[in-house]
N, C-alpha and C positions, 0 to 999 in steps of 0.2 A: 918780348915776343916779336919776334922779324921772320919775314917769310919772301923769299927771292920770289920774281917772276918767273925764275926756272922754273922752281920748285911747286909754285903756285899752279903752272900749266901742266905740270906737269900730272899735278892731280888730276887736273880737269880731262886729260888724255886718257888718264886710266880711268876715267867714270867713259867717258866718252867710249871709248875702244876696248872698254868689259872685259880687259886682259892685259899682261904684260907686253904681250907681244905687238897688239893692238895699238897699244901709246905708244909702242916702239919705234912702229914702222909710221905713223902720223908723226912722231918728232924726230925722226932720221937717228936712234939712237939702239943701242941693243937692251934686249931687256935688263940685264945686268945693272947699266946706268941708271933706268927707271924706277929699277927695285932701292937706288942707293938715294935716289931723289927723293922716294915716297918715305924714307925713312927717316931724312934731314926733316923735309917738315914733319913730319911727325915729333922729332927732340924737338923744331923749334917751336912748336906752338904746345907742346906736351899734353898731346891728345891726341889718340887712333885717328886713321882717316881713314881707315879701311881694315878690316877683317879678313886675316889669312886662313881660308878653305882649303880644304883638299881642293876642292873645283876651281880656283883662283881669288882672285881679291874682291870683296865686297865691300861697296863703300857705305863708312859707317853715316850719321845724319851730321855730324863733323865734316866727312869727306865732299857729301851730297852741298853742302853749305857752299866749302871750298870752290870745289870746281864750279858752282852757280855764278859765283862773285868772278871767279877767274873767267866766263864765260862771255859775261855785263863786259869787261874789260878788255877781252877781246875785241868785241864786236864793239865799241866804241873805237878800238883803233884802227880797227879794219875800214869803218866808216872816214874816219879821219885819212887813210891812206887813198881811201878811191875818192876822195873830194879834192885832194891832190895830183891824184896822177889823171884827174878829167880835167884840170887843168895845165897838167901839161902837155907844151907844142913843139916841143923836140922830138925829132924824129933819130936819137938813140937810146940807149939802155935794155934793158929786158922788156922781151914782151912774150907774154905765155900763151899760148892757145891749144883746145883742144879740141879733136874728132874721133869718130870713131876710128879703127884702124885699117878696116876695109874699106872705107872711105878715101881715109888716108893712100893706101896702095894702090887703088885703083880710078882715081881721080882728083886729087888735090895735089900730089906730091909738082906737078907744072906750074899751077900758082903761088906756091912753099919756093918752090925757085927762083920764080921771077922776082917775088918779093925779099929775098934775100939779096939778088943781084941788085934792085932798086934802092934797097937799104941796105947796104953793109953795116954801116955803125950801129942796125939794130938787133940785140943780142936775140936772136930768137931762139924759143923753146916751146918745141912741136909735143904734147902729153898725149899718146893714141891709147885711146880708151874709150870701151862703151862705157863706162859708168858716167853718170852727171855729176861733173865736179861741181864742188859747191861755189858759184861765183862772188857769193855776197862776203863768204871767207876769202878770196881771194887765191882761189885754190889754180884761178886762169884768170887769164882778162877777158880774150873772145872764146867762146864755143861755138861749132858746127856740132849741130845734133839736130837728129832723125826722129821726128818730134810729131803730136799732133797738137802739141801746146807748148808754146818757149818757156814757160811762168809764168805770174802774176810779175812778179817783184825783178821783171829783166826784161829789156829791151829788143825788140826780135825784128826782123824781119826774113818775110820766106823767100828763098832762093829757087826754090824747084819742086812742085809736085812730083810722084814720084807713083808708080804700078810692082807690083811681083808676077812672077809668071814661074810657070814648071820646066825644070831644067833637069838634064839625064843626059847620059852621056852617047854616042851618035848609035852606039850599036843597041842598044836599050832602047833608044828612042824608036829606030828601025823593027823592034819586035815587037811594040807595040803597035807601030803602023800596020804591019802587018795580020797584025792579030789583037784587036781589041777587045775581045772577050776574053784576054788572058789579063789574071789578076795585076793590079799595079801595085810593088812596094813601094812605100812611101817613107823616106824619114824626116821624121816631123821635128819641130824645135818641143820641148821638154812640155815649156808651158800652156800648150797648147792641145798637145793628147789626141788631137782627131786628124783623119784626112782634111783637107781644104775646103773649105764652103765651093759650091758653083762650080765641082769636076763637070765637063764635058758627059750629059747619060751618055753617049757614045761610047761609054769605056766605062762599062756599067759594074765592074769587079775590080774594088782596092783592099788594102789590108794595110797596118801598117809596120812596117821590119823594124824599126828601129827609132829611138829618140835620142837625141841629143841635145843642151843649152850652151850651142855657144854656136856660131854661124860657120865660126873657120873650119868647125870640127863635120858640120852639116856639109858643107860643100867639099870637102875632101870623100866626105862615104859617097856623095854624087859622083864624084869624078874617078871614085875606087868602082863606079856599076854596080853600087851597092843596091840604088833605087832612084825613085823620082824625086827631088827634091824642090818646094817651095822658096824662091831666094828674090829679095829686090832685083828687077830687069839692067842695072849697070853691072851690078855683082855676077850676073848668071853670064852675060854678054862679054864680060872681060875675064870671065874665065875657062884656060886652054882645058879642052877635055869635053866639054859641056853643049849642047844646043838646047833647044827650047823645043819643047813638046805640050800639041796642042791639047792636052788635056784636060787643063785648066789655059780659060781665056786671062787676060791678065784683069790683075784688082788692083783695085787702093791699096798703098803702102804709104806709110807716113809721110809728110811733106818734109824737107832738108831746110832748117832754118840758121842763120847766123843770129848769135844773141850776146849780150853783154850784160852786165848792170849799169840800169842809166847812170851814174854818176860818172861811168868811166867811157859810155857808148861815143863821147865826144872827142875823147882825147885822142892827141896826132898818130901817133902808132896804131890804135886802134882804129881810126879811120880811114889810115894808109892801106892795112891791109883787108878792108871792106870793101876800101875802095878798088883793091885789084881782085876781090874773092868774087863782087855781085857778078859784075858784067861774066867773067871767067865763069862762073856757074850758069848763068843767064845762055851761055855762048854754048854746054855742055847739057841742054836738058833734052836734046835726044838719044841720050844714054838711056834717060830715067823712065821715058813714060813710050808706050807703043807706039 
């Protein structure tokens, strides 16, 4: 009885990612492969690992066993690679970071430059994404994210408080000036379902037109005159189409933190590029707050 590392993670992908598709896209492969892996171990240890459903693959307490063990094994290696690359002081190789993407577009992309001019030999790989990647997997080294907490189990510090404020677009904004007893559409983010805490009574009639979960998509129906829209004060500021309307005074929006897992917060790459992100951020926080 022998069971490759493939084949071993590869179970743990499909307990993990609750579908073929899911382990697919976590291990860079097409389902196809996945299905041809989970069937190798299956001959080689000659016992199901998973139950084929009309609704997809359930794993059996075989499968649940497997991927636990492949999980232990993981994550002792993962630990073993960030105990290593925090010791390392070369400033070449790969180094992953990630942010969100409006972040990215609209205020990082000048430090992403410098620091690639400053390093050439270091392979950089920029991941734009709101989601939180997992760092303790090594899914990044550094992350920039819009946080009111970096973790427990990673190393943080805050780069820039940060306000939201109502943005609409100049002719919308102009109709309401002139007329504030006229109702205000609002499109609001999905998860949130109401107008804004602390509108302006001056503007005593809102409603709300429209929801969306996802900000690119919110600031586009602003800048379509759809309505008024809620957005961090860099975001609304840097984008064409848009002004600010006093509706809503500006609020708290999450602080902008860089963060790492300490075992890796030391290492040269990573310090290099901290070390051009703080002050660059620090130099940029009249973007963020009124």
């Amino acid at each position: 009885m022998k069971l490759s590392w493939d084949d071993m993670r590869t179970v743990m992908c499909l307990v993990r990612g609750e579908s073929l598709a899911g382990a697919a896209a976590e291990l860079g492969l097409n389902y196809t492969t996945v299905a041809r892996r989970i069937a190798r171990a299956e001959a080689s240890l000659g016992v199901a690992l998973f139950d084929r459903l009309t609704d997809g693959y359930q794993p059996t307490e075989a499968g649940v066993l497997v991927a636990n063990h492949a999980a232990k094994m993981e994550a002792q290696t993962d630990t073993l690679m960030r105990a290593l690359q925090g010791r390392d002081a070369t400033l070449r190789g790969p180094l992953t970071i990630t942010a969100p993407q409006l972040l990215i577009a609209h205020v990082l992309t000048p430090v992403i430059d410098q620091f690639c001019m400053a390093y050439p030999d270091v392979d950089l790989h920029v991941r734009a994404t709101n989601d939180l990647l997992d760092l303790n997997r090594r899914e990044a080294d550094l992350a920039i994210r819009i946080s009111r907490d970096p973790g427990d189990s990673l190393k943080g510090l805050r780069l820039t408080a940060q306000q939201s404020a109502s943005f609409a677009t100049p002719a919308l904004a102009r109709a309401i000036a002139d007329d504030p007893t006229r109702s205000v559409d609002w499109i609001v983010y999905a998860d949130y379902m109401a107008v804004p805490k602390n509108v302006d009574p001056s503007y005593p009639n809102h409603r709300i037109r429209m929801t969306f979960d996802d900000m690119v998509a919110i600031r586009a129906a602003a800048q379509a005159g759809l309505g008024v829209a809620r957005m961090p004060l860099f975001l609304g500021r840097a984008s064409d189409g848009l002004v600010q309307v006093p509706i809503l005074p500006p609020q708290p929006y999450p602080d902008i933190w860089v963060v790492a897992h300490r075992d890796v917060w030391a290492a040269a790459k990573v310090m290099a590029f901290r070390e051009m992100l703080v002050p660059f951020m620090r130099g940029q926080r009249a973007q963020f707050i009124a």
